[in-house]
C-alpha positions as a Markdown table, in Angstrom:
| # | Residue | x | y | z |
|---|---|---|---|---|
| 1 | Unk | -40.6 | -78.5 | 92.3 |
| 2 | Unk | -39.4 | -75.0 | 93.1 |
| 3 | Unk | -35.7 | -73.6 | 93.0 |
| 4 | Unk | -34.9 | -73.1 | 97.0 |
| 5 | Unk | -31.9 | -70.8 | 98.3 |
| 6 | Unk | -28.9 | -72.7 | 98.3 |
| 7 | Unk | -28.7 | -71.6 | 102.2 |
| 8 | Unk | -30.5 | -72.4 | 105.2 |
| 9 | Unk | -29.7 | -69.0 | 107.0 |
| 10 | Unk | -30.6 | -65.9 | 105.2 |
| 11 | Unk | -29.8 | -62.3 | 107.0 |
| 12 | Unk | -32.8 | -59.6 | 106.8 |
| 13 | Unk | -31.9 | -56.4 | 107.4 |
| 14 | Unk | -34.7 | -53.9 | 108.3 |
| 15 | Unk | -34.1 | -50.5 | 106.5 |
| 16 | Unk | -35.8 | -47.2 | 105.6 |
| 17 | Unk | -34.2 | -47.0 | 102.2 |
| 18 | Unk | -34.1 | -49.9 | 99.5 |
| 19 | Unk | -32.5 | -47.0 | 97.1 |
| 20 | Unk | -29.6 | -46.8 | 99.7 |
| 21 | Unk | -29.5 | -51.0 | 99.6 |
| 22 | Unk | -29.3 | -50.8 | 95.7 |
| 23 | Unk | -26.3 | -48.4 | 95.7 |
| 24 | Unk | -24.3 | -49.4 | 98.4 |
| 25 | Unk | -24.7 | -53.1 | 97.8 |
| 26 | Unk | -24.7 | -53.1 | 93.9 |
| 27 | Unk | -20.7 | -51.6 | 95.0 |
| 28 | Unk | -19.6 | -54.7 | 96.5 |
| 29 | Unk | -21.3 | -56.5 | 93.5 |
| 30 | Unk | -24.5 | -57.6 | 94.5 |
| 31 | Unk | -27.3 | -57.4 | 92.0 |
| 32 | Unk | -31.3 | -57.1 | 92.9 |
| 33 | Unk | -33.0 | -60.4 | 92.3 |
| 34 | Unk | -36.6 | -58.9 | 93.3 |
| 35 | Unk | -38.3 | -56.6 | 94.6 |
| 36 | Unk | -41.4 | -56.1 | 96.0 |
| 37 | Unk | -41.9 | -52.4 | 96.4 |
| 38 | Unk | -42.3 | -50.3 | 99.7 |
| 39 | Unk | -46.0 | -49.9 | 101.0 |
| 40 | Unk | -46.6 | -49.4 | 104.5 |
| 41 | Unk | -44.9 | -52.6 | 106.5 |
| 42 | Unk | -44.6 | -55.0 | 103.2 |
| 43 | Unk | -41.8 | -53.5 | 101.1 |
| 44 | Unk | -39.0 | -56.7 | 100.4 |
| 45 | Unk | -35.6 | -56.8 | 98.5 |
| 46 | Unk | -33.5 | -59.6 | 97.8 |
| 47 | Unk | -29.9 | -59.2 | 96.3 |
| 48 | Unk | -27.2 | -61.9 | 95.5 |
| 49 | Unk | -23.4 | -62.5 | 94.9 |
| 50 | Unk | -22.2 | -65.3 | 94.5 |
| 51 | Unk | -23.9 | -67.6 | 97.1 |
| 52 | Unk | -24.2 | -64.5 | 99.4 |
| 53 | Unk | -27.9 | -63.8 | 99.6 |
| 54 | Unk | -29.1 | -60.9 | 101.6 |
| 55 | Unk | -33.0 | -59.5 | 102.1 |
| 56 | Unk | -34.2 | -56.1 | 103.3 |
| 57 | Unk | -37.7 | -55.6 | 104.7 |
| 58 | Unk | -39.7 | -53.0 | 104.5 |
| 59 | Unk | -38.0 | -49.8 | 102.7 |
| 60 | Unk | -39.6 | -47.2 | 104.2 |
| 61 | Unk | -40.2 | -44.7 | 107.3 |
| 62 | Unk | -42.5 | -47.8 | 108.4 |
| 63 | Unk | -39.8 | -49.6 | 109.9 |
| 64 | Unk | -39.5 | -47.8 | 112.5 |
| 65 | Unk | -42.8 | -48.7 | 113.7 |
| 66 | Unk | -42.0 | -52.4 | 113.5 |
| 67 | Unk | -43.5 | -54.0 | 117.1 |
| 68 | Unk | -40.1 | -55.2 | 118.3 |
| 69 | Unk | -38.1 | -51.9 | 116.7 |
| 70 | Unk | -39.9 | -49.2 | 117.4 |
| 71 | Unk | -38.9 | -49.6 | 121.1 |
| 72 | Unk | -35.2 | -48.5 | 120.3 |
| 73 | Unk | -34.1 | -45.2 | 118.9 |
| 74 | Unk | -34.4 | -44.4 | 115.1 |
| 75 | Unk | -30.4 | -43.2 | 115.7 |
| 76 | Unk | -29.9 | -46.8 | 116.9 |
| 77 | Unk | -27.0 | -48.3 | 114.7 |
| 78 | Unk | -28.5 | -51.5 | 112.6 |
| 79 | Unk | -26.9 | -54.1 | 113.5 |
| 80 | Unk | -25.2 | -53.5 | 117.0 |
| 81 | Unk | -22.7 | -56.1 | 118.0 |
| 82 | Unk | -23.0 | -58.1 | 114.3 |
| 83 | Unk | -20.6 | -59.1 | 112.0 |
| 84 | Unk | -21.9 | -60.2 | 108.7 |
| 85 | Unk | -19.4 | -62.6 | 107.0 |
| 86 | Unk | -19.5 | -62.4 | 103.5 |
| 87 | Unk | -16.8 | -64.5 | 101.7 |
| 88 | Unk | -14.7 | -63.7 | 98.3 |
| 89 | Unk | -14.3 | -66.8 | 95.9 |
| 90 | Unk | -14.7 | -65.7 | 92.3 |
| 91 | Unk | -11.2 | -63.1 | 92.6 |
| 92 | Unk | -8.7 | -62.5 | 94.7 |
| 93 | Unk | -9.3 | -60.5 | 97.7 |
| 94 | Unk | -6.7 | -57.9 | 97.0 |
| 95 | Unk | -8.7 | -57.3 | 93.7 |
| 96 | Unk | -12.1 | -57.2 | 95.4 |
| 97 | Unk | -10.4 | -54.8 | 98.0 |
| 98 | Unk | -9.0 | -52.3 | 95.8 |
| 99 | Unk | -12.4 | -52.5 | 93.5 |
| 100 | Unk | -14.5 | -51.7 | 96.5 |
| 101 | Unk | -12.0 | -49.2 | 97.6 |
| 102 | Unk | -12.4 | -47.5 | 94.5 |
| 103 | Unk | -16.5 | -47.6 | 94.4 |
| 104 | Unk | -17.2 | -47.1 | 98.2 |
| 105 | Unk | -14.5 | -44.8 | 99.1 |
| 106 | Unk | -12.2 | -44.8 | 102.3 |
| 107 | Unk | -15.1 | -43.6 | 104.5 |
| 108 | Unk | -16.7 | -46.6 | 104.6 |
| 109 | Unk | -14.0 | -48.6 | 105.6 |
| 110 | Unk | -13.7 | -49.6 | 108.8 |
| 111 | Unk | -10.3 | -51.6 | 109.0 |
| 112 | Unk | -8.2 | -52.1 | 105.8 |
| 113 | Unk | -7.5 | -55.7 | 104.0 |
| 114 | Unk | -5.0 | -57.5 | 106.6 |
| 115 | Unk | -3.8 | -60.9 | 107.4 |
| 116 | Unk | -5.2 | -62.4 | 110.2 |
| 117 | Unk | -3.6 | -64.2 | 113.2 |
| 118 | Unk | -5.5 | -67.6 | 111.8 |
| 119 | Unk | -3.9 | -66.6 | 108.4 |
| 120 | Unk | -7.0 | -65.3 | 106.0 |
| 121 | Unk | -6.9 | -62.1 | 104.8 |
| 122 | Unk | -10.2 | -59.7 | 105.7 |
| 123 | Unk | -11.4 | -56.3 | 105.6 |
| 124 | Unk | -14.2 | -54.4 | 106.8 |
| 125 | Unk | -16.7 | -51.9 | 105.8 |
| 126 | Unk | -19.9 | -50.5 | 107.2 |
| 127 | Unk | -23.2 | -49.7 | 104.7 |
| 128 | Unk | -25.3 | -46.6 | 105.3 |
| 129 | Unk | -27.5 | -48.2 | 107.7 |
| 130 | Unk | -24.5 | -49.6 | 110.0 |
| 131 | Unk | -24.7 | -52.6 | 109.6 |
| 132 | Unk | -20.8 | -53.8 | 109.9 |
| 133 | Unk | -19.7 | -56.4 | 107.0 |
| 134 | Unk | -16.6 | -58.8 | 107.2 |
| 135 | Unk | -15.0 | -59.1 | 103.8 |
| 136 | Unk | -12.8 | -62.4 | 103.7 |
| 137 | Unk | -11.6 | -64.5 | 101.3 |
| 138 | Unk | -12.8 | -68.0 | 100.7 |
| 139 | Unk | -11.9 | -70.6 | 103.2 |
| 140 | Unk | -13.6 | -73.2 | 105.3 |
| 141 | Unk | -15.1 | -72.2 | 108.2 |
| 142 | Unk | -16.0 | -75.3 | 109.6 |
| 143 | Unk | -12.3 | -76.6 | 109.2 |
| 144 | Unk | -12.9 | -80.1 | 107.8 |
């Protein structure tokens, strides 16, 4: 029987740059898990933290000539009115904060670590592609 994804939903990002992916993501401490590389339309790249799995098709110029894409802009910011949750359980979110703070730099922050109103602490960041990512610590979403 094959190992499955411990997830039902996984995000895929299209992106012109797996390189970018590597470096931005490897930051927030995600590692590759595999690659398949870019040719044409069929480049793929899966990295993992934690539970937090996230692909990336294609990896080249080619994705901007994907049938439902290439109708929009290549200056089109990936990712327009998403928020990609990723949650924090292996350290403290202060920790994580101030360790991505350190790798990323300021820039890339889009609103610092903060308590929120419903009483989790947060923060978010943007990757090179513009995708906008919600840092939070662990908690249980579904409230039970």
């Amino acid at each position: 029987m094959k190992k499955v994804a411990s997830s039902d939903v996984i995000l895929e990002f299209h992106v012109p740059d797996f390189d970018k992916v590597k470096d931005f993501y490897s930051k927030l401490g995600f590692e590759k898990v595999w690659e398949y590389p870019p040719k044409d339309q069929s480049g793929y790249l899966v990295i993992k933290r934690q539970n937090s799995i996230l692909a990336f098709f294609c990896g080249n110029k080619e994705v901007y000539n994907h049938p439902f894409f290439k109708r929009f802009p290549k200056t089109t910011i990936r990712g327009y009115g998403v928020e990609v949750a990723i949650y924090i359980s292996d350290m403290a979110i202060e920790d994580y904060y101030q360790q991505v703070l350190e790798k990323t730099g300021k820039d890339s922050i889009i609103q610092p670590l903060e308590l929120k109103p419903w009483g989790s602490k947060d923060f978010r960041l943007v990757d090179p592609f513009g995708y906008y990512l919600c840092i939070r610590e662990v908690g249980n979403i579904l409230h039970e």
